[in-house]
C-alpha positions as CSV (number, residue, x, y, z in Angstrom):
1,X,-6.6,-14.3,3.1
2,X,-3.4,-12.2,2.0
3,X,-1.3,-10.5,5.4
4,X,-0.6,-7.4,5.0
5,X,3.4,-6.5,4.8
6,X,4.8,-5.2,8.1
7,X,8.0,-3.5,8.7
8,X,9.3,-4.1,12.1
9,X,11.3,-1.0,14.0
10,X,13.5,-2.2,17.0
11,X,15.2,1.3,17.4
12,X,14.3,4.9,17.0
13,X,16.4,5.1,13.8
14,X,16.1,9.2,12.6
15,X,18.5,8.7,9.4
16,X,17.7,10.2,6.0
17,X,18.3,9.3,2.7
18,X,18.4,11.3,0.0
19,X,16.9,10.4,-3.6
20,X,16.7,11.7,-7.0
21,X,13.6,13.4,-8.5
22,X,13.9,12.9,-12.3
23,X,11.1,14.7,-14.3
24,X,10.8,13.9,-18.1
25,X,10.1,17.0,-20.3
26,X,7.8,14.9,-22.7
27,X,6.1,11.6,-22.3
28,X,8.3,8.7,-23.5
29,X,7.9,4.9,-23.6
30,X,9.7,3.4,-20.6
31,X,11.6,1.2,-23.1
32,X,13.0,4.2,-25.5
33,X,13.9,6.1,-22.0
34,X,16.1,3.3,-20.9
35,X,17.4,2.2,-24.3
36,X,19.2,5.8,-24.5
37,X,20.3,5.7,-21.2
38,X,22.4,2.8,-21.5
39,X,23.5,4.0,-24.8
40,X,25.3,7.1,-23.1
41,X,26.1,5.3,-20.0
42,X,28.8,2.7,-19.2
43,X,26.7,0.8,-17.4
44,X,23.4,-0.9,-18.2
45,X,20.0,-0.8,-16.5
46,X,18.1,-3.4,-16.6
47,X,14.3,-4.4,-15.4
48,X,13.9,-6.0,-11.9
49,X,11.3,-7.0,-9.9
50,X,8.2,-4.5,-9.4
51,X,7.1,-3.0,-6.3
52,X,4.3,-4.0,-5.5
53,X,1.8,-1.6,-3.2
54,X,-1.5,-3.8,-1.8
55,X,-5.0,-1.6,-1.5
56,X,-8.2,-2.0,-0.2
57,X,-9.6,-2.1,-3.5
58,X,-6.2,-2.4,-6.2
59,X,-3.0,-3.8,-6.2
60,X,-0.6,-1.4,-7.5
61,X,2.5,-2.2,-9.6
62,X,5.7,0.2,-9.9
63,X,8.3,-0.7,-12.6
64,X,12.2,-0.4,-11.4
65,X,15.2,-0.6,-13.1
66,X,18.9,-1.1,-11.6
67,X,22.3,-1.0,-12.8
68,X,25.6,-1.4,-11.2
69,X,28.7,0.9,-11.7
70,X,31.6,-0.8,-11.6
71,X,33.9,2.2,-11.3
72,X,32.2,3.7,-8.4
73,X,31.0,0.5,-7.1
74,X,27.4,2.0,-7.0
75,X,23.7,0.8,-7.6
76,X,21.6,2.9,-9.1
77,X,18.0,2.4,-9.3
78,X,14.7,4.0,-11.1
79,X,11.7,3.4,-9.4
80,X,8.0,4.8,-11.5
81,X,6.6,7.2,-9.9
82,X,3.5,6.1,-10.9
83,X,2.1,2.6,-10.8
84,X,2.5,1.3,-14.6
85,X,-0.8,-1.1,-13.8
86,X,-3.3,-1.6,-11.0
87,X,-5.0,-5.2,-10.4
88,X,-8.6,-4.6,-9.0
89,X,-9.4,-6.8,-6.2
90,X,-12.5,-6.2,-5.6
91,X,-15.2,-4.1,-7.2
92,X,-16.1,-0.2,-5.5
93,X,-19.7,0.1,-4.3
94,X,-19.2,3.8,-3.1
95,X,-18.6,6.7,-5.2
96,X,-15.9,8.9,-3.5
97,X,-13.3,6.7,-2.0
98,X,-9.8,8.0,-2.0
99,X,-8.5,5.0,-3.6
100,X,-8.7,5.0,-7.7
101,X,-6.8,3.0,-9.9
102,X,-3.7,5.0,-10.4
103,X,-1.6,5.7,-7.2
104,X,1.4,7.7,-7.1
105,X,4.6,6.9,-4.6
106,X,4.9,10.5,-3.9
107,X,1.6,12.3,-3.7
108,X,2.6,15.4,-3.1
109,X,5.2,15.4,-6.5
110,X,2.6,13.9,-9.2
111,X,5.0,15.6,-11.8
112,X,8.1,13.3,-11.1
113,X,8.2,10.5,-13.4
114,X,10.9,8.0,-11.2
115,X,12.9,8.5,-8.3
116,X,16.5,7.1,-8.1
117,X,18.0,6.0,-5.5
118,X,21.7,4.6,-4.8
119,X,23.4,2.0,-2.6
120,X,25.5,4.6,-1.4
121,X,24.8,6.0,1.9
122,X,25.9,9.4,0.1
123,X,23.9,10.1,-3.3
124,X,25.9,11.0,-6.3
125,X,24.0,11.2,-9.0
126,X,26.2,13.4,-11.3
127,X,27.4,10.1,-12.6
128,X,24.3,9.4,-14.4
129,X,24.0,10.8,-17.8
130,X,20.7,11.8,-18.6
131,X,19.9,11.7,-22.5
132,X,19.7,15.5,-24.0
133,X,16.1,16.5,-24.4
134,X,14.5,13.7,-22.7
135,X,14.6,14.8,-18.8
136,X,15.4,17.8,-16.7
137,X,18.2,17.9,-14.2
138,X,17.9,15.7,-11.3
139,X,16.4,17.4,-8.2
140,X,17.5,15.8,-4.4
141,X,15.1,15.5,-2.2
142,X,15.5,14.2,1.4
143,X,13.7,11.1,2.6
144,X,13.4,10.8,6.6
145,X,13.5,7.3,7.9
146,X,9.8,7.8,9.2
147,X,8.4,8.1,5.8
148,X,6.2,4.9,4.4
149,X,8.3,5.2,1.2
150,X,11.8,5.7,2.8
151,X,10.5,1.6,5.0
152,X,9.2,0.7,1.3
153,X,12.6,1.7,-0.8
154,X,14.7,-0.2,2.0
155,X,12.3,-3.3,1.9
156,X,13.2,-3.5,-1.8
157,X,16.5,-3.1,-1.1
């Protein structure tokens, strides 16, 4: 039997974070996406270990990519927005459950493609060059400490 993953809170902590919403303008392969960035960047992103969301039914798998900037001593990390592969667990009997096989990190902003985040308690992300054509400009959006994803992004931390 698997335990589930629990994140202990010892204080009322009511910080925020603030991440990046990056939205692609077409569909591109992960691998062509990152290629160009590091191409126009000085430093290199490179694949780490997935976060990995456990279901009732799937196990949900979101790709992330992290590189380190030497100049401004900053991390930078992609995270999917969307799992890149679900592992069924066990098989659905009922018709309308709310859990399918795709799951997005943010629900409510299905059209982001990754978030970024930075190990910098304030986010810069004017540093990062995006490759022309490939992605609109990066959007900030606040993440309160009280948020599943905001204990989830610290977890992985």
């Amino acid at each position: 039997m698997k335990t589930k993953k629990q994140f202990l809170k010892l204080e009322e902590d009511h910080t925020e974070i603030i991440i990046g919403l990056i939205r692609l303008i077409k569909a591109i392969p992960e691998h062509e996406l990152f290629y160009n960035l590091n191409n126009i960047n000085d430093f290199k992103f490179r694949r780490i270990e997935d976060i990995k969301i456990e279901g009732e039914y799937f196990d949900y798998y979101f790709s992330r990519f992290q590189a380190y900037d030497r100049n401004s001593k900053n991390c930078y990390r992609f995270i999917s927005n969307k799992s890149v592969s679900s592992v069924t667990k066990k098989v659905q009997n009922q018709l309308f459950l709310d859990e399918s096989n795709i799951k997005f990190l943010l629900n409510l902003h299905q059209d982001v493609d990754y978030l970024l985040t930075n190990s910098d308690m304030f986010a810069d992300f004017s540093l990062i060059l995006l490759p022309e054509n490939f992605a609109f400009q990066i959007q900030e959006y606040p993440l309160s400490s009280e948020e599943e994803l905001y204990q989830l992004i610290q977890y992985y931390e």
